[in-house]
C-alpha positions as CSV (number, residue, x, y, z in Angstrom):
1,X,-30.8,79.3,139.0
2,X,-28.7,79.6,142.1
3,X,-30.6,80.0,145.7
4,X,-30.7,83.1,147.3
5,X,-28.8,82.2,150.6
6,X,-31.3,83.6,153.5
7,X,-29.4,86.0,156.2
8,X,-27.7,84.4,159.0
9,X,-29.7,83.6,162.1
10,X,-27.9,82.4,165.3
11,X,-29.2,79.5,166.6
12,X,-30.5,79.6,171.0
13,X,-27.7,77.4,172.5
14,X,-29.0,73.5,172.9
15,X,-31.0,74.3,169.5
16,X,-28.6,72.3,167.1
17,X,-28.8,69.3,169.2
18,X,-32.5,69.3,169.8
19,X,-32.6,69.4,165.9
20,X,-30.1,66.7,166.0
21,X,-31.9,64.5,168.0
22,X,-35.4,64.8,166.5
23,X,-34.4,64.4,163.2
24,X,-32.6,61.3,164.0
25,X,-35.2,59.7,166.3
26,X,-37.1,59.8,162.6
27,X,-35.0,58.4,160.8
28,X,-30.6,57.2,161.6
29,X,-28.7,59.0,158.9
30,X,-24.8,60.3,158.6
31,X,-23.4,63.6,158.7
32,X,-24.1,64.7,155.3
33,X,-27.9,64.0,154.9
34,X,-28.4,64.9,158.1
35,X,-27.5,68.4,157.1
36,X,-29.5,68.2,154.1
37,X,-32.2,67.1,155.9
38,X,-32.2,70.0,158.1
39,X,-31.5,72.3,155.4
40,X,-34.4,71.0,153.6
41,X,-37.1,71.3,156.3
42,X,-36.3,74.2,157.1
43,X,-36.4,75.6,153.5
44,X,-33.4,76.6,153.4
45,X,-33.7,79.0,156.8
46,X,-31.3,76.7,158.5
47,X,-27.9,76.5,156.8
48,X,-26.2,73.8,158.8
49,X,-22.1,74.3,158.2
50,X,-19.7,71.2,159.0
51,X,-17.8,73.1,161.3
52,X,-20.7,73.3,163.4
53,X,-22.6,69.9,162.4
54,X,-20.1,67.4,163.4
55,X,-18.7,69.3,166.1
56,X,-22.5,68.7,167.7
57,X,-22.4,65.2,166.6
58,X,-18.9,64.1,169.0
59,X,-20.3,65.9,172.1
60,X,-24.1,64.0,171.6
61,X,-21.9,60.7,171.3
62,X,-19.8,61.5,174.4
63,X,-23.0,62.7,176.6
64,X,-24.0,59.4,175.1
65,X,-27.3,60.7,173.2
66,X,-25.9,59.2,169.8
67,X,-24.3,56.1,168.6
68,X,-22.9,55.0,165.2
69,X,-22.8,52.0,162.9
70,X,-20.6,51.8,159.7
71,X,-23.0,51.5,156.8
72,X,-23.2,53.0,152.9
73,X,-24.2,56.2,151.6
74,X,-26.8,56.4,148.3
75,X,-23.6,56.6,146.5
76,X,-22.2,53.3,147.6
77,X,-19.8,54.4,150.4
78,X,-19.3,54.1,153.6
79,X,-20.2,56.6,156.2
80,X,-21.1,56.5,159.9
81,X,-24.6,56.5,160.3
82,X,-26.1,58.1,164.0
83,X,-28.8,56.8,165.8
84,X,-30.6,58.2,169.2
85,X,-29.7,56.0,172.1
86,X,-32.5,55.4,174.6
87,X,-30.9,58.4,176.6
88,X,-31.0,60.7,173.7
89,X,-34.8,59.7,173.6
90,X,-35.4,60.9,177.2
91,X,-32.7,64.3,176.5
92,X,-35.0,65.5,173.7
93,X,-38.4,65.1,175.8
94,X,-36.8,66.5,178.7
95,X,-35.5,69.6,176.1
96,X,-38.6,69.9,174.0
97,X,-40.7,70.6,177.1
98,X,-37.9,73.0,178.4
99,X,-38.3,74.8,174.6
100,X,-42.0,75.0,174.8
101,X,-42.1,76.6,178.5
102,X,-39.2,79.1,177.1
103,X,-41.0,80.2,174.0
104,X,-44.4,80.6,175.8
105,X,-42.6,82.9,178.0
106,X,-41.2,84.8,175.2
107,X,-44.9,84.8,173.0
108,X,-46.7,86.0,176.5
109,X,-44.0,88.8,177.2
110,X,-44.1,89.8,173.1
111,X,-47.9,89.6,173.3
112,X,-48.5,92.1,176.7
113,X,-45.1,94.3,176.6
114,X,-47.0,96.8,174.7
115,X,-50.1,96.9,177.5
């Protein structure tokens, strides 16, 4: 049975990479399950394209968030596997507080716009 493919939902800007990062501070992985990953956690919410996936993954390793090692896929070949750099550790703290405050906000407006 095919999966119903959930509407579209644009992501806030900065959300891809937060995702990015935490998912990868779990565990290192390369593009693909990464994307899976995502996909999976979210319950299929989140459909993560390639066009937009690695695309986030070059800018995180030029800000210097990410790095990469050659290593093998559960199929026996090789991809580039990303890991968080120490900087990427202190970007996502810095951007999951930053999150938090900005969806407090929202909730408290949401909450008393009706008053």
């Amino acid at each position: 049975m095919k999966k119903k493919r959930p509407e579209y939902r644009d992501l806030f800007p900065g959300a891809l990479e937060l995702m990015i990062l935490k998912s990868l501070s779990w565990r290192p992985m390369h593009g693909y399950a990464l994307a899976q990953r995502l996909t999976d956690i979210s319950e299929d919410y989140l459909q993560i394209e390639e066009g937009s996936l690695y695309p986030a993954l070059q800018r995180m390793l030029k800000a210097g968030w990410l790095e990469t090692e050659m290593g093998l896929s559960a199929r026996n070949r090789p991809v580039r596997i990303f890991k968080v750099t120490e900087a990427g550790r202190k970007h996502l703290e810095q951007e999951l507080a930053s999150v938090e405050k900005m969806f407090a906000g929202v909730t408290r407006v949401l909450a008393l716009a009706g008053q």
